[in-house]
Wavefront OBJ file of the C-alpha trace (Angstrom):
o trace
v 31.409 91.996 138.109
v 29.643 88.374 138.238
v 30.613 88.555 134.260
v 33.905 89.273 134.828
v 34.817 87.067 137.938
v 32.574 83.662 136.428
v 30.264 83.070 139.073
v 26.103 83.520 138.789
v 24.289 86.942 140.552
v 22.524 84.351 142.765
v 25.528 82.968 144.064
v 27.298 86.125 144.557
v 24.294 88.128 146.545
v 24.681 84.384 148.858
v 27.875 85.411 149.418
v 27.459 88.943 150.562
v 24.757 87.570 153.336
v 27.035 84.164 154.580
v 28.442 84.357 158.265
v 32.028 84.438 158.580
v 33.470 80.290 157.951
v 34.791 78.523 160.636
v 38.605 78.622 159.029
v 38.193 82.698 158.646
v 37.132 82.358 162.231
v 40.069 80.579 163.176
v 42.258 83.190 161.190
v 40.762 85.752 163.108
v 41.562 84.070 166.494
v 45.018 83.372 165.500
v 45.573 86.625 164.459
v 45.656 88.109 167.914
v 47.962 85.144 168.942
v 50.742 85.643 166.181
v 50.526 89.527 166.705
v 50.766 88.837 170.670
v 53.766 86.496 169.936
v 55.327 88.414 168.013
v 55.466 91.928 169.816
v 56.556 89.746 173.032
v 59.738 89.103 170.850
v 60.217 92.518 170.964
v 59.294 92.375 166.576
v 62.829 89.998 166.502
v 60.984 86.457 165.868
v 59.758 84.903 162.539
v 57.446 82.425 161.773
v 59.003 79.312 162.960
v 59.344 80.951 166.841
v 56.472 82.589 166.728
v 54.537 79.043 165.911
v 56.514 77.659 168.784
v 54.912 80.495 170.985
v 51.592 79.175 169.662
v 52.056 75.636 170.108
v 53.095 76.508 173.647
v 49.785 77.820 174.014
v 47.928 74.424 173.034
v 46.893 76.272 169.895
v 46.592 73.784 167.015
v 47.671 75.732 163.579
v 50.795 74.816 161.210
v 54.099 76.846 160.576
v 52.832 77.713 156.702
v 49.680 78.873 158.568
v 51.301 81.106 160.967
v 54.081 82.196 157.926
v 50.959 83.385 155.903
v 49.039 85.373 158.861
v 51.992 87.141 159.484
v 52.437 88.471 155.628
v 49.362 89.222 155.489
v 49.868 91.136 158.367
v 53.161 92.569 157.075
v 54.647 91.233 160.072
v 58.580 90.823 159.511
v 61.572 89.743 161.869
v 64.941 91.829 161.462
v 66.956 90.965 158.888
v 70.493 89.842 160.029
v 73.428 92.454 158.743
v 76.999 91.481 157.749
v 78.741 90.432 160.864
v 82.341 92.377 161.230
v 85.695 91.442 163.050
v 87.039 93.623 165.529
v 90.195 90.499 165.639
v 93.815 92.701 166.776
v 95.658 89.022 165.857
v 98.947 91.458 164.853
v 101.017 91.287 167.992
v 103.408 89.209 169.094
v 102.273 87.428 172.541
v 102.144 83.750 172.178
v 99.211 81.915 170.997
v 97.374 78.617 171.815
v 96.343 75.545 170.002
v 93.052 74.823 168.563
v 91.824 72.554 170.801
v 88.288 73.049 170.101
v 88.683 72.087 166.758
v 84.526 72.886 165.748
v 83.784 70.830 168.687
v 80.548 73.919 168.686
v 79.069 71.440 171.601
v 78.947 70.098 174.964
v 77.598 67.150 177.041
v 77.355 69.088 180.245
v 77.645 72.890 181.158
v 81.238 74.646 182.143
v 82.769 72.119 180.067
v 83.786 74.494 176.762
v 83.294 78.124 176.741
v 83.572 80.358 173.550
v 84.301 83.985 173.488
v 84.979 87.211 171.161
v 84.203 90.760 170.839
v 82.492 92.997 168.778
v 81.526 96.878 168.076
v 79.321 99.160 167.678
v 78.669 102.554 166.652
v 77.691 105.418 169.095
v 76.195 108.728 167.780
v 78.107 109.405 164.667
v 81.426 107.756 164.964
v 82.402 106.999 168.357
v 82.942 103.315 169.254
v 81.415 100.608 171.834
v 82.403 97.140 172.415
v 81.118 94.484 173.703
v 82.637 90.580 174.569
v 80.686 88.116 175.567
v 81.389 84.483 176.589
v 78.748 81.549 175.802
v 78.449 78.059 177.224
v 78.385 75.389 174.292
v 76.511 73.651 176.140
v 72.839 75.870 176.229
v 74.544 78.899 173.964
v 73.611 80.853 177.651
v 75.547 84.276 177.560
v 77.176 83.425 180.725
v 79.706 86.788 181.002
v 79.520 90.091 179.199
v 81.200 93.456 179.270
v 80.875 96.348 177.298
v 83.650 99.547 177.017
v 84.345 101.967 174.970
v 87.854 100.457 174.747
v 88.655 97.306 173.317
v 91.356 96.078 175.509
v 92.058 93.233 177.915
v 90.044 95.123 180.374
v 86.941 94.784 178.723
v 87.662 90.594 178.105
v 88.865 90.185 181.686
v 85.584 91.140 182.777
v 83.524 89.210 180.826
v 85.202 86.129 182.225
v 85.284 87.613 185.757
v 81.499 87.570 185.441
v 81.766 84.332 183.854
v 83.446 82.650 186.401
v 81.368 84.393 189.276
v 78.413 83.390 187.573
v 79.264 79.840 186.967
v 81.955 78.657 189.362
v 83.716 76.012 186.801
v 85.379 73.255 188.020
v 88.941 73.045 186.878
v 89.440 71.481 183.143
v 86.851 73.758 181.208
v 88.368 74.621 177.669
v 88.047 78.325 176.464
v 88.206 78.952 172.893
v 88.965 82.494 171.257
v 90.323 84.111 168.654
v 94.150 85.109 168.349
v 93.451 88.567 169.770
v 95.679 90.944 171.496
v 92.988 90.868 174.531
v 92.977 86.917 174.900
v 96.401 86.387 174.107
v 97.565 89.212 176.391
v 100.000 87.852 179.506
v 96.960 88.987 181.710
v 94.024 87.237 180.237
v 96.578 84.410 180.436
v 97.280 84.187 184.254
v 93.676 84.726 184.784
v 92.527 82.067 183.127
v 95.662 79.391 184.174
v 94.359 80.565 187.753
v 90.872 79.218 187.294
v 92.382 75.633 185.614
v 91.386 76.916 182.717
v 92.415 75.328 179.113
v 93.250 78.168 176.629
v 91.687 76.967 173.031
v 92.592 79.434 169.665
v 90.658 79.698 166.139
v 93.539 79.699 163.612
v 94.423 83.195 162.191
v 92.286 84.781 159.775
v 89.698 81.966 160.252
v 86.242 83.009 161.451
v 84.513 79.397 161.141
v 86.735 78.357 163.885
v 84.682 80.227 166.193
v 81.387 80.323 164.448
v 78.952 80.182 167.128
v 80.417 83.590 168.684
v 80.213 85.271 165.054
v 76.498 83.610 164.757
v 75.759 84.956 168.391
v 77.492 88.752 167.184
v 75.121 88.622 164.295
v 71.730 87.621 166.023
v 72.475 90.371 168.528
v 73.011 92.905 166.283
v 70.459 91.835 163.664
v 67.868 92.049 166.703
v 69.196 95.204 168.504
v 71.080 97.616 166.099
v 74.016 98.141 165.275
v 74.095 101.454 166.309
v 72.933 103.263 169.647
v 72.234 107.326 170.072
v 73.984 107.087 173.170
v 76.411 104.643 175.755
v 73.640 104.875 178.071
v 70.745 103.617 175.568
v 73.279 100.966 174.802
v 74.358 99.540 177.937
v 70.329 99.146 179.009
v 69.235 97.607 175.242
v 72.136 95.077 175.679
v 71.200 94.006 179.106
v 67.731 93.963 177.883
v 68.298 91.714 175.278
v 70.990 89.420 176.844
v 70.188 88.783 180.579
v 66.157 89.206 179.997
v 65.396 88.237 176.306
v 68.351 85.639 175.328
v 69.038 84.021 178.029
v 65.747 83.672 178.954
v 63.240 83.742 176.672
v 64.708 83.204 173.339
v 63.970 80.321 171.145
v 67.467 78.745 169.884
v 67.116 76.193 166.797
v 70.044 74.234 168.273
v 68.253 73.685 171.931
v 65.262 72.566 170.008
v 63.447 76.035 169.815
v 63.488 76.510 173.827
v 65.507 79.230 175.667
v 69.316 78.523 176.940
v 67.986 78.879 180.469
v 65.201 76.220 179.689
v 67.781 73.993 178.108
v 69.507 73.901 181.130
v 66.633 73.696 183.665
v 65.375 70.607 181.915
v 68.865 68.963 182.064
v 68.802 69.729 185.839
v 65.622 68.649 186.120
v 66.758 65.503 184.321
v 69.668 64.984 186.057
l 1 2 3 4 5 6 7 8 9 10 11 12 13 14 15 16 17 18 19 20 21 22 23 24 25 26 27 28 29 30 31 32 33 34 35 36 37 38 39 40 41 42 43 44 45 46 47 48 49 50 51 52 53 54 55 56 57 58 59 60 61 62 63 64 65 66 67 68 69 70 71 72 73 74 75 76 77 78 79 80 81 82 83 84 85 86 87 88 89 90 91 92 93 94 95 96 97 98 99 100 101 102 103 104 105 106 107 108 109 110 111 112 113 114 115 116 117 118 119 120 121 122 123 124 125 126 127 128 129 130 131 132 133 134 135 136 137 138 139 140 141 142 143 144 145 146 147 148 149 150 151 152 153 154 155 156 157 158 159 160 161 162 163 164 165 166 167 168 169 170 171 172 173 174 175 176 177 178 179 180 181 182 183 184 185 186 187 188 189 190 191 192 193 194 195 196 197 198 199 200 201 202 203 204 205 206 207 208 209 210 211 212 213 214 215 216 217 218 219 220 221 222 223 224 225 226 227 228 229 230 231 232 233 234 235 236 237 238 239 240 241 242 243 244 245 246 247 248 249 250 251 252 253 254 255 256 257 258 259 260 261 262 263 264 265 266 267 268 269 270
C-alpha cells in the first residue's frame, strides 16, 4: 500500500498513531452544528441558511466549509418542483390595471400586498387550495385560507385574515392575478370597503406577480405537493406558514433573517 499510495512505511505507521488535527477537530464540532441546523429547518435549508444558523451561533467557519460537511454528510435541502397556475382569467367581470408594475417592494409594511392561489393534491385525485396574501414589505404571509373549493370564498378569507391581522390604513395597493375569485363583484366591494387599491398582473403573465409564484414554489418545494389527507394538510400548512415562515425562515431578500425579524428590527428602528 505505501508502494502504491508514494509515501515511506515510516511515515505511514506515524500516521496510524497521530491524534486527531485541530481542523478534523473542528470538522467534528461543526458537524453536530450543521446537522442541528439543519433538522431545525425541518431538512428544508441548504448550505447558505444553514451557515447563517452557524454564524448566529458565534461559530467561525465559511459557507464552502459548511457546503462540504453537509455532502459529506449527504445532507440535501428539497429540491423546488415546477410551480403550476390554478389562474380562472376566462370570465367576463371587469379587470384592474397593473399598478404594481414589478414594484416586488415596499418602504414600509401595509403599503402593497400580493396575492394568488394554488393546489394541491389530496389522496389520489381530490383537490386542496390554498391563497395566501404576502406583505412586500417583509414577504410575511399575512392572510391564508385553504378549501377544497377554489372560489371567492376561499380569497375572501385570506384577506379577511389579512386585514384582521394587519389593520391597513386606507391607500394599500393589492396586486393579483385576473382571476375569477379577485375579479369577482364580491372580492371587489370588500376590498373598495377597506380603501383598498385593486392592482392586476396582465393576462397570461406570471412574472407580473412573481413573488406569489416564488412563495407557491418554496412552499411546496418544502412541504409536498401532495397530502394523505385534508387534515394532515391543514396542520403541515400552518406548521410551515405561521411557525416556520413567518418566523423562523431565512429569506435572501430580508438579508437571510425571518419576515417577522425583518419587521421587528424596522420597529425597533423606527
Amino acid at each position: 500500500m505505501c508502494r502504491v499510495l508514494g509515501v515511506t512505511p515510516s511515515g505511514f505507521y506515524a500516521w496510524t498513531t497521530r491524534p486527531e488535527s485541530a481542523h478534523a477537530q473542528r470538522d467534528r464540532h461543526l458537524r453536530v452544528l450543521v446537522r442541528a441546523a439543519f433538522d431545525a429547518s425541518r431538512k428544508r435549508y441548504g448550505s447558505p441558511r444553514v451557515y447563517e444558523d452557524l454564524r448566529d451561533l458565534d461559530e467561525a467557519t465559511s459557507r464552502k466549509r459548511v457546503a462540504r460537511l453537509m455532502r459529506e454528510d449527504q445532507l440535501r435541502a428539497r429540491q423546488r418542483k415546477r410551480y403550476k397556475t390554478t389562474t380562472m382569467s376566462d370570465h367576463d367581470q371587469p379587470v384592474a390595471a397593473n399598478l404594481l408594475d414589478r414594484q416586488f417592494s415596499a418602504d414600509t409594511p401595509n403599503q402593497r400586498w400580493v396575492g394568488d392561489t394554488t393546489e394541491f393534491v389530496i389522496g389520489e385525485s381530490s383537490k386542496l387550495y390554498l391563497a395566501a396574501i404576502l406583505d412586500l414589505f417583509s414577504r410575511f404571509v399575512v392572510g391564508w385560507a385553504i378549501s377544497a373549493v377554489n372560489d371567492r370564498h376561499l380569497t375572501l378569507k385570506a384577506l379577511e385574515m389579512a386585514v384582521k391581522r394587519r389593520c391597513p390604513e386606507i391607500g394599500l395597493m393589492f396586486h393579483s392575478d385576473q382571476g375569477c375569485t379577485y375579479a369577482s363583484e364580491d372580492y371587489q366591494v370588500a376590498l373598495g370597503a377597506r380603501g383598498i387599491m385593486c392592482s392586476m398582473s396582465r393576462r397570461g403573465n406570471c412574472y407580473d406577480n412573481a413573488v406569489m409564484e416564488s412563495f407557491f414554489s418554496t412552499v411546496k418545494s418544502e412541504t409536498a405537493d401532495r397530502f394523505p389527507s385534508f387534515g394532515d394538510a391543514k396542520m403541515e400548512l400552518f406548521d410551515y406558514i405561521e411557525v416556520f415562515y413567518n418566523q423562523r425562515r431565512r429569506h435572501s431578500t430580508l438579508g437571510q433573517i425571518s419576515p417577522a425579524a425583518f419587521e421587528r428590527r424596522h420597529a425597533q428602528a423606527a
